[in-house]
C-alpha positions as CSV (number, residue, x, y, z in Angstrom):
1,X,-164.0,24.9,103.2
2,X,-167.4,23.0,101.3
3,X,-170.8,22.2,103.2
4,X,-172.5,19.3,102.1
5,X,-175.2,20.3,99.1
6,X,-178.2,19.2,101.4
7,X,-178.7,18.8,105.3
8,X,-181.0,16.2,106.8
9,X,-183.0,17.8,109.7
10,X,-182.4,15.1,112.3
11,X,-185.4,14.6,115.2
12,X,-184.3,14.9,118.6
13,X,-185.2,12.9,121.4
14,X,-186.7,15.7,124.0
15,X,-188.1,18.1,121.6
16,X,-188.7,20.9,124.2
17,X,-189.2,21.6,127.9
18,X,-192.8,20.9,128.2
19,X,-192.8,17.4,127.2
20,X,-190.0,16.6,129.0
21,X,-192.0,17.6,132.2
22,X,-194.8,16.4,131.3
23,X,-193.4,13.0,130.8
24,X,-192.0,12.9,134.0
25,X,-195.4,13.8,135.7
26,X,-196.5,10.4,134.8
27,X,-197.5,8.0,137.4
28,X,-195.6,5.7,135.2
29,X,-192.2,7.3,136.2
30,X,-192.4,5.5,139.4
31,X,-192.7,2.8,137.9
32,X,-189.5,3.0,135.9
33,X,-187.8,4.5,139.0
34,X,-188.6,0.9,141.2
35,X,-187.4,-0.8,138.0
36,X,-183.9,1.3,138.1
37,X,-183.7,0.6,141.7
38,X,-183.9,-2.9,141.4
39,X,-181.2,-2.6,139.1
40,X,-178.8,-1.1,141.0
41,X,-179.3,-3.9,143.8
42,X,-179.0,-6.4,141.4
43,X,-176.2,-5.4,140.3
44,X,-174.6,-4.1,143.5
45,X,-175.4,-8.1,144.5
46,X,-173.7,-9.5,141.6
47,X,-170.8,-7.5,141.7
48,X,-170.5,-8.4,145.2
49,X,-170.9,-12.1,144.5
50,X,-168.6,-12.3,141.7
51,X,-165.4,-9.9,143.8
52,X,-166.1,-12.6,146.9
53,X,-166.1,-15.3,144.6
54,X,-162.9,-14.5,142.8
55,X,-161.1,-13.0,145.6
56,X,-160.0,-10.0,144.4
57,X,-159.4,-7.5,147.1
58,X,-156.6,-5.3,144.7
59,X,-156.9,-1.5,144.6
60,X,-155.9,-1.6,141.1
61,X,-157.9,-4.4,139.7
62,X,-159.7,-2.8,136.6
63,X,-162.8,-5.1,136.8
64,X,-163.6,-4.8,140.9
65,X,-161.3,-1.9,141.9
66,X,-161.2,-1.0,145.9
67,X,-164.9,-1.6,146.6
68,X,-167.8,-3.1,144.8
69,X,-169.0,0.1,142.9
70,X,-164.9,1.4,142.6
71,X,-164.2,-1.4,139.4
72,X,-165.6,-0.9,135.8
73,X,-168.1,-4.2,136.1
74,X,-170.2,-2.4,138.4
75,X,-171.5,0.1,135.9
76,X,-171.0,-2.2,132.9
77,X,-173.3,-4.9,134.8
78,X,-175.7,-1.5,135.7
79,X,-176.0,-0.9,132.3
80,X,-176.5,-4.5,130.4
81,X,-179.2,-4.4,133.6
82,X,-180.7,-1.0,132.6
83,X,-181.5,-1.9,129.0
84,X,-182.8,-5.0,129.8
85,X,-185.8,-3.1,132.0
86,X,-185.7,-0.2,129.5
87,X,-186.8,-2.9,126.9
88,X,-189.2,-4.6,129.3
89,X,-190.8,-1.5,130.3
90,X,-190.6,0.5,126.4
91,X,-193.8,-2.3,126.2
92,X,-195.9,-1.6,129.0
93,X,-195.4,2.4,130.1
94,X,-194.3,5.3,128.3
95,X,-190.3,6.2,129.0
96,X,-188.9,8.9,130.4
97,X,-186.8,8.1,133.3
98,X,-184.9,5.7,131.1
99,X,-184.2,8.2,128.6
100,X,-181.7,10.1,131.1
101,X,-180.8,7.3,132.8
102,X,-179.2,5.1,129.7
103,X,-176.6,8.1,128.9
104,X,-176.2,8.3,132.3
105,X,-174.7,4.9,132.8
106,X,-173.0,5.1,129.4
107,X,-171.2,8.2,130.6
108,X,-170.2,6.3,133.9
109,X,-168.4,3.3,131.8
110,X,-166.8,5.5,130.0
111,X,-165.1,7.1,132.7
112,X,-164.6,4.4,134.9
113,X,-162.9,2.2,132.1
114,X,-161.1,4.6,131.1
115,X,-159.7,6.0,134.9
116,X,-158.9,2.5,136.2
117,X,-157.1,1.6,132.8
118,X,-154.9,4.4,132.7
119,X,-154.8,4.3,136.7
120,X,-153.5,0.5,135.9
121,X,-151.2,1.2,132.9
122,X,-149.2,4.6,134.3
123,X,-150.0,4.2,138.0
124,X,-147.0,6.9,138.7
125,X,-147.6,9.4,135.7
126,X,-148.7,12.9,136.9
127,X,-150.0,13.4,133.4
128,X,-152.6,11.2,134.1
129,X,-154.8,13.2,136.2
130,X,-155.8,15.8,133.2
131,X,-156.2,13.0,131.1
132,X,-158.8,11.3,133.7
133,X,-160.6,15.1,134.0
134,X,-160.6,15.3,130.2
135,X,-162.3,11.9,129.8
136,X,-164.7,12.7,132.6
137,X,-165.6,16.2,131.2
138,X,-166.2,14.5,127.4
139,X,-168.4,11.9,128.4
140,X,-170.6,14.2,130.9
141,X,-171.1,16.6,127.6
142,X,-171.8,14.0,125.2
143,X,-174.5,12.7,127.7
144,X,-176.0,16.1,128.1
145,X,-175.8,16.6,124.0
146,X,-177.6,13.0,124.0
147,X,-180.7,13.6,126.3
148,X,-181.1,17.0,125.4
149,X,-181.5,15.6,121.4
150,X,-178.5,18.2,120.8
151,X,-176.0,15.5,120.0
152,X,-177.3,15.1,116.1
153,X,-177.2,18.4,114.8
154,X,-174.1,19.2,116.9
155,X,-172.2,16.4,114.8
156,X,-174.4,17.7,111.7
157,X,-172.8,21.0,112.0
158,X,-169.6,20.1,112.8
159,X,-169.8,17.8,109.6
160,X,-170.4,21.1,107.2
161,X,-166.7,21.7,108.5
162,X,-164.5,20.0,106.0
163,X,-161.0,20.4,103.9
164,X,-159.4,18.3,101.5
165,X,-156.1,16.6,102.4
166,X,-154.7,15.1,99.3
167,X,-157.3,12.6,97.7
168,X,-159.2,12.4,101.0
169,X,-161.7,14.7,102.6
170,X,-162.1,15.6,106.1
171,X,-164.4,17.0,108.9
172,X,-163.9,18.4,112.3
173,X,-166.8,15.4,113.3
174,X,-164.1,12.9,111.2
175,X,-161.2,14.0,113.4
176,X,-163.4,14.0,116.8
177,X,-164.8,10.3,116.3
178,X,-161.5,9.6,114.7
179,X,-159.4,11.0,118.1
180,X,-162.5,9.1,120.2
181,X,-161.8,5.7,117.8
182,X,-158.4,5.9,118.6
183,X,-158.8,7.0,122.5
184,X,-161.3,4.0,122.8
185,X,-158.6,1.5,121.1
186,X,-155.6,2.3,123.1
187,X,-157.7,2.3,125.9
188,X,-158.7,-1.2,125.0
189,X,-154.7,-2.2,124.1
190,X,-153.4,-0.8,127.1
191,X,-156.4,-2.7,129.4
192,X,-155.3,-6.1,127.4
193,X,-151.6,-5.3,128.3
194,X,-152.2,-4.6,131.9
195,X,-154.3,-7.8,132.7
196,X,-151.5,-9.8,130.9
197,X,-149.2,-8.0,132.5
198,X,-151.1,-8.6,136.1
199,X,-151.3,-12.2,135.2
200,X,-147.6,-12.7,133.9
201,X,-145.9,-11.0,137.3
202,X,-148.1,-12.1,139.7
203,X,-146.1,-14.6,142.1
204,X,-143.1,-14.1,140.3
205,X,-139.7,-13.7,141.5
206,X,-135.9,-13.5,140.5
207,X,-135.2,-14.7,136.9
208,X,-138.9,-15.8,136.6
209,X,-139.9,-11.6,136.8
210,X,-137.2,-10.3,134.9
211,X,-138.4,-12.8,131.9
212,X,-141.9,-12.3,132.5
213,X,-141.4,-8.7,132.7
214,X,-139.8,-8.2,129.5
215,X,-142.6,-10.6,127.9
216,X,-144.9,-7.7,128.9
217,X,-143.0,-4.9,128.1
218,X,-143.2,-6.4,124.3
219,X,-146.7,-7.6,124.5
220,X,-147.8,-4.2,125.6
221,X,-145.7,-2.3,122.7
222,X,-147.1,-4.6,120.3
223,X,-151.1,-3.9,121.4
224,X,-150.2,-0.4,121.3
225,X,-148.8,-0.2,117.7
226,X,-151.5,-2.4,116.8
227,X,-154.0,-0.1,118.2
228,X,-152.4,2.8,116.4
229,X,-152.9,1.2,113.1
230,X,-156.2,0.0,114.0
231,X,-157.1,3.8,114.9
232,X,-155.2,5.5,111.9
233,X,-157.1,3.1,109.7
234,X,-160.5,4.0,111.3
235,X,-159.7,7.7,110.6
236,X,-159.3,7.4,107.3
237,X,-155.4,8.2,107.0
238,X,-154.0,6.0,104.2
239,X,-151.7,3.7,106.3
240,X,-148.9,3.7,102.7
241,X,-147.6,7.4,103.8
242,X,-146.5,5.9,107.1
243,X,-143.6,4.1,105.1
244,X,-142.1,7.9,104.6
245,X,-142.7,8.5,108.2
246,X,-140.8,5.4,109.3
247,X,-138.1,6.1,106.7
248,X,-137.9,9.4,108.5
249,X,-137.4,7.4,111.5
250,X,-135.3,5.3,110.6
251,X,-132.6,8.3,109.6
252,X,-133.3,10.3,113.3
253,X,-132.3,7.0,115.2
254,X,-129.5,6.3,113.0
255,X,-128.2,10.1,113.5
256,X,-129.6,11.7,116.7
257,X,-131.3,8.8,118.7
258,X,-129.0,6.4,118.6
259,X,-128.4,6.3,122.5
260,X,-132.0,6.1,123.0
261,X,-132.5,3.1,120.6
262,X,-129.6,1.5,121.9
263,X,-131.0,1.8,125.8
264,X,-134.5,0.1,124.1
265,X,-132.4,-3.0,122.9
266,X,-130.5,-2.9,126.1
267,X,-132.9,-3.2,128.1
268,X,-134.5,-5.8,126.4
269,X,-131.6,-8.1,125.9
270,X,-131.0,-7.4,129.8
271,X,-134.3,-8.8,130.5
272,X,-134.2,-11.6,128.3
273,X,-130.9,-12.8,129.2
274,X,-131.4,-12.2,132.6
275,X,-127.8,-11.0,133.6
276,X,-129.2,-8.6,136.0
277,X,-132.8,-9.4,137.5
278,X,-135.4,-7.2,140.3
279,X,-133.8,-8.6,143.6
280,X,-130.2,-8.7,142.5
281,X,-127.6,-6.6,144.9
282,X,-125.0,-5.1,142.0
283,X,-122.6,-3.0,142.0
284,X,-121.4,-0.3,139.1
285,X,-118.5,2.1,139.6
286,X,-119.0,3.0,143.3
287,X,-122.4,3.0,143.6
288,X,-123.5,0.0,145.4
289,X,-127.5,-1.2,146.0
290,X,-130.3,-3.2,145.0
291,X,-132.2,-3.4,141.6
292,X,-135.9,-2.7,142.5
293,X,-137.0,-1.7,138.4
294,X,-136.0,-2.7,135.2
295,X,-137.4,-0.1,132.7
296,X,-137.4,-0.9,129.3
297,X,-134.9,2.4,129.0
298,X,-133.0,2.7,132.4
299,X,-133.0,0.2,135.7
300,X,-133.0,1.8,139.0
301,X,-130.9,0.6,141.7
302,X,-131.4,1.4,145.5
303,X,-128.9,1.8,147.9
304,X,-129.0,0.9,151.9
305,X,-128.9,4.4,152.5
306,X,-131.8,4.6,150.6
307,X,-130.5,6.7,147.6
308,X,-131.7,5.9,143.9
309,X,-129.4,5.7,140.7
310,X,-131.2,6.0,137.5
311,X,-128.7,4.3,135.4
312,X,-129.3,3.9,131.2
313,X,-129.4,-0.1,130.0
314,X,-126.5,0.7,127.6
315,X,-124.1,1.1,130.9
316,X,-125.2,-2.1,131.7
317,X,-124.3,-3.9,128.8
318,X,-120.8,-2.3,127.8
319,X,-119.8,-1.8,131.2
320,X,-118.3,-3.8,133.7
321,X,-121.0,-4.7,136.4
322,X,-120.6,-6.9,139.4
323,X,-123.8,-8.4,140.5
324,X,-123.4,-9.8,144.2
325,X,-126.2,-12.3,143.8
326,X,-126.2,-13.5,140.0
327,X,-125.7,-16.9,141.0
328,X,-126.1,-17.4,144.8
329,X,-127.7,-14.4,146.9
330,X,-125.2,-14.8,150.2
331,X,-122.9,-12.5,150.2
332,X,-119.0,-12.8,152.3
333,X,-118.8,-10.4,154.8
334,X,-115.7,-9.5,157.3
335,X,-114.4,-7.3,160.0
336,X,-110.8,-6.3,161.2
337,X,-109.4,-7.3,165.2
338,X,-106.3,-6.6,167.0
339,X,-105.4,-8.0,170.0
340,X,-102.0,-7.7,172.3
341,X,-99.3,-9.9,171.5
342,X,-99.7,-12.1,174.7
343,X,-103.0,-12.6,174.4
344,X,-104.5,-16.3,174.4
345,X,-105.0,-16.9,170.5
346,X,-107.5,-20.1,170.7
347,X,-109.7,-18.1,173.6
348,X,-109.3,-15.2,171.0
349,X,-110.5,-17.2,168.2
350,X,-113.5,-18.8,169.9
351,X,-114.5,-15.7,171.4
352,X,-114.9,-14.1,167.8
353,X,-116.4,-17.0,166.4
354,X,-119.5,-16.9,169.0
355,X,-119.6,-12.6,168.9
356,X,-120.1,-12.6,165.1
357,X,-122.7,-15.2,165.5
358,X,-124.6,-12.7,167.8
359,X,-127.2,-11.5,165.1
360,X,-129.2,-13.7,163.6
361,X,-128.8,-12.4,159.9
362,X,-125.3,-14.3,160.1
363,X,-125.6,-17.9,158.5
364,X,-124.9,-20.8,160.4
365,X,-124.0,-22.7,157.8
366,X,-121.6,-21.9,156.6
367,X,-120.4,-21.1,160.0
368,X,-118.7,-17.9,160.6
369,X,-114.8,-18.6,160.4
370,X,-111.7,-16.4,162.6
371,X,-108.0,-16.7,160.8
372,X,-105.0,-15.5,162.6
373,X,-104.3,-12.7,159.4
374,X,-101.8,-10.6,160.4
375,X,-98.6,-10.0,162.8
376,X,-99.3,-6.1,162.9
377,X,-97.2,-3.6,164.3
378,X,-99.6,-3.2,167.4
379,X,-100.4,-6.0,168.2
380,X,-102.2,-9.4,166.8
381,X,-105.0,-9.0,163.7
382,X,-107.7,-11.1,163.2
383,X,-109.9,-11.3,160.5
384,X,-113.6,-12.5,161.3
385,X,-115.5,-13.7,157.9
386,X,-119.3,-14.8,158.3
387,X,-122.1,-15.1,155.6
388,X,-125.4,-13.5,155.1
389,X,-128.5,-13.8,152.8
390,X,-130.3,-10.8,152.5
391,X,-127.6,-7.9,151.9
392,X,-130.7,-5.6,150.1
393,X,-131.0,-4.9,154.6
394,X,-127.7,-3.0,154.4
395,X,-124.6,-4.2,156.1
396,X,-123.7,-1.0,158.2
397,X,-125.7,-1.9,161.0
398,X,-124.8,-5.6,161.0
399,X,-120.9,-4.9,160.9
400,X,-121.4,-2.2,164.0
401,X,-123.6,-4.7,165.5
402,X,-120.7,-7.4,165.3
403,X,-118.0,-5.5,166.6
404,X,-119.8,-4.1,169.3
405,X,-120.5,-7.7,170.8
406,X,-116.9,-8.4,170.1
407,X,-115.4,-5.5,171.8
408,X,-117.9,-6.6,174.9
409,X,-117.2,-10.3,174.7
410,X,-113.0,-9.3,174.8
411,X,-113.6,-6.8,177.4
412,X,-115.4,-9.6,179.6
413,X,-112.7,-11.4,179.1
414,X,-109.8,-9.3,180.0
415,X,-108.4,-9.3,176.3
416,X,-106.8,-6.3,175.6
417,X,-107.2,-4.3,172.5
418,X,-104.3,-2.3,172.0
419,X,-104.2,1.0,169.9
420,X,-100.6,2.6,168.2
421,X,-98.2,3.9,170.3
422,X,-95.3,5.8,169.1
423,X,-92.3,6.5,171.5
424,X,-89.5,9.2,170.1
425,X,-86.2,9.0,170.6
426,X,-83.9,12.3,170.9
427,X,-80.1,11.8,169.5
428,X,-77.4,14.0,169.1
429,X,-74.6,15.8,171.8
430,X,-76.5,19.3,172.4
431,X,-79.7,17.3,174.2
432,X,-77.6,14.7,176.2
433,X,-75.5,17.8,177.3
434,X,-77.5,20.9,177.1
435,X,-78.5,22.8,179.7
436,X,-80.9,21.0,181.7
437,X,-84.1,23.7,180.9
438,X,-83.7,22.7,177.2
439,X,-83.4,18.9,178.3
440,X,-86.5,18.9,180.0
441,X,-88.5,20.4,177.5
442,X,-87.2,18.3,175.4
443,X,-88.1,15.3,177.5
444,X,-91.6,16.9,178.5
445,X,-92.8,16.6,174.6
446,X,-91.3,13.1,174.1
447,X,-92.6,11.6,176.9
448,X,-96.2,13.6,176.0
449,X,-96.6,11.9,172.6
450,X,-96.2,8.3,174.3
451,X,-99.5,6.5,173.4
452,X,-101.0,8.6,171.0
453,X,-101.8,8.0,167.5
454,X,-100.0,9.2,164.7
């Protein structure tokens, strides 16, 4: 390692202790403390004025978050604010409460910006709680480091630590503002992505989300790799060695991520095409349910029962998927009736027509319809069909709910329902002539089994 030939002593901006107090035992510090408090209302007012204004009650919004000082404009309005009265008063009184009170505020952008934006971006990632302490811990030491005076000769030693790499030379202070470059510009491509995103899926449904989605899912890659060169550039890496890495790449996806590339591009042409969209009730293999995400590797689909499959985007494309609402989202529904042999068939059918129309998630138009099916071997089968338009509510509940009102509505009306019955006959010389002990238990377990099911 090298240290620079010559070191420029820096000045700091609290030299010691005893100035510092003594500045603040000014009578002008109360000054500058009215000036900061008017601030804060001012800018407490504004930010109130602008969230009424534009309506935006969301938890997540970036800008006004869950109450007027939750959102990053609070601070950031605090702040243009503060500097304004720190130049106004930097003419009349001496400084001193403005001196802390600048890094303060910068500190407090920093983090908020960077909580709500990561908040917004990956609002189910457990990784981003260290991330939001690690933020929050960097930007409290750098504003200690800055109103202390520290902050100069910190990065002025840290800059005596250097190594060549190749042609170039670098510095533990060129890697930390390089990683803080970089931080600061994903943080900016992920916020860009997120309010696009916000604006693209807001009111959106069906077809219109799955498109809109997938526009946002490629907008937000883009601003990411773009931010990555953008933050490579600004640490000084020469951007012509990433060539080898991509080549690199470029041979792992064609060996050993192959299946992960090829969920990527599924998932993408599933969302442009829109085949499959949120909303949609599909059905792959045996698993049955409701699309409620469509990642950019894997779609989850929710069952009535409430169970999740995770299921890759490749599946989707190469296998054989039936969606029950690609085209039209009623779904054909039916139940199963037997009735005796000398029952009424037109009371029967009108009977079944009004039970099925009991709940009101069955369609009236088209009207529920009753066919004569079936000359069973017990008695009469009916098969009731009705419509319904929102099968994502299960259809367990509903089918039990029909057939309950049917069974009550045939009961009322003396219909009988019959259920198998099996008689067994005994042939052969030794029963019609035994001895009449074995007859009858003979008889006594043939006439037993009359009526019950097989």
């Amino acid at each position: 390692m090298t240290a620079p030939a010559d070191a420029v002593e820096t000045p700091s901006m609290i030299t010691d202790l005893g100035r510092w107090a003594q500045a603040f035992a000014q009578p002008s510090v109360l000054v500058e403390l009215g000036l900061l408090v008017l601030c804060v209302a001012a800018a407490w007012t504004v930010v109130w004025a602008l969230r009424r204004g534009a309506h935006d009650k969301d938890p997540r919004s970036i800008w006004f978050g869950a109450s007027v000082v939750d959102g990053a404009l609070f601070p950031l309005v605090l702040l243009s604010l503060g500097y304004l009265a720190r130049t106004l008063a930097a003419q009349w009184v001496p400084l001193a409460v403005f001196k802390v009170a600048i890094p303060v505020l910068v500190s407090l952008v920093v983090i908020r910006i960077g909580v709500k934006v990561l908040q917004v971006a990956f609002p189910h990632s457990a990784w981003v709680r260290p991330i939001e302490r690690s933020i929050s811990w960097m930007a409290w030491l750098g504003m200690v480091l800055w109103v202390t005076g520290l902050l100069p000769l910190v990065l002025l030693e840290l800059d005596k630590i250097s190594w060549k790499v190749g042609a170039s030379t670098l510095s533990v202070r060129t890697m930390i503002e390089g990683a803080i470059t970089a931080g600061a510009v994903l943080l900016v491509a992920l916020w860009i992505s997120a309010a696009i995103e916000a604006r693209l899926l807001r009111a959106a449904t069906g077809s219109e989300l799955s498109l809109r989605k997938a526009i946002s899912n490629a907008l937000r890659a883009v601003l990411v790799f773009v931010g990555l060169i953008m933050a490579l550039s600004a640490v000084g890496i020469d951007l012509t060695a990433l060539s080898v890495l991509g080549g690199a790449v470029g041979v792992g996806i064609g060996f050993g991520l192959q299946k992960l590339a090829a969920n990527y591009v599924s998932g993408f042409v599933i969302l442009a095409e829109r085949s499959m969209r949120i909303g949609d009730n599909v059905k792959l293999d045996a698993f049955e349910g409701r699309i409620t995400q469509i990642n950019a590797r894997y779609t989850v689909i929710r069952s009535p029962s409430g169970r999740e499959s995770i299921v890759p985007n490749e599946l989707l494309i190469t296998q054989r998927v039936e969606n029950l609402s690609l085209s039209d989202p009623q779904v054909w529904m039916s139940t199963v009736v037997s009735v005796a042999y000398d029952s009424d068939v037109d009371l029967v059918a009108r009977l079944l027509g009004e039970a099925a129309l009991v709940s009101p998630r069955v369609l009236r138009e088209p009207a529920p319809a009753v066919a004569l099916s079936a000359f069973g071997a017990d008695g009469l089968e009916f098969t009731v069909g009705f419509w319904i338009a929102d099968p994502e509510n299960g259809t367990l509940g509903l089918r039990s709910q029909i057939n309950m009102a049917i069974l009550r509505t045939l009961r009322e009306h003396h219909v009988e329902v019959p259920f198998p019955q099996r008689v067994v006959h005994f042939q052969g010389a030794a029963v019609q002539a035994g001895a009449g002990g074995t007859a009858a238990a003979l008889r006594e377990p043939a006439q037993g089994q009359q009526g019950l099911s097989p």
